[in-house]
C-alpha positions, -999 to 999 in steps of 0.1 A, spaced: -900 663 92 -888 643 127 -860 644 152 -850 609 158 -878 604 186 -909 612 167 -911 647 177 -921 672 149 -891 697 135 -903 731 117 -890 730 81 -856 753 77 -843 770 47 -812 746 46 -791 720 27 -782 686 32 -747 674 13 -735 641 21 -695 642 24 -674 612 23 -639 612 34 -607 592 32 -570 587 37 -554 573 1 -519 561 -3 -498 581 -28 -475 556 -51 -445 574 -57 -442 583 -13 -454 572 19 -476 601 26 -514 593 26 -535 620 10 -570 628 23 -597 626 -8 -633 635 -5 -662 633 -24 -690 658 -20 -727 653 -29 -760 679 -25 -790 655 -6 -789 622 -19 -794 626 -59 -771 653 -67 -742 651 -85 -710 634 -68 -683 657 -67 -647 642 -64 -618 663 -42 -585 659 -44 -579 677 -11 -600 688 18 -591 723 10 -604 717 -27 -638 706 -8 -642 732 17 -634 761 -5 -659 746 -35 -688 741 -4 -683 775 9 -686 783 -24 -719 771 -29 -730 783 5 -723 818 -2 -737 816 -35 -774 804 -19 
């Protein structure tokens, strides 16, 4: 593995998720919402949130559980 300037990294126990956040406008009131969609490396399965609460809590989750 490389940093961004070429430079060898040593290999970590880790995960990579990619997160995707965004504000969405509720119909029935003014309020915008965040949503988030959560996904282990680039292949996993895409996990939908309804709140960033729901998203932290499920990715601690899975943190604790590794």
């Amino acid at each position: 593995m490389e940093d961004d300037h070429g430079a060898s990294l040593p290999l970590r126990d880790g995960r990579v998720y990619v997160l995707r956040v965004w504000h969405e406008a509720e119909s029935s009131t003014p309020l915008r919402q965040w949503r988030a969609t959560l996904r282990e490396g680039t292949h996993g399965e895409k996990r939908h949130f309804a709140s960033i609460d729901d998203c932290i809590e499920h990715l601690y989750g899975e943190l604790v559980r590794r």
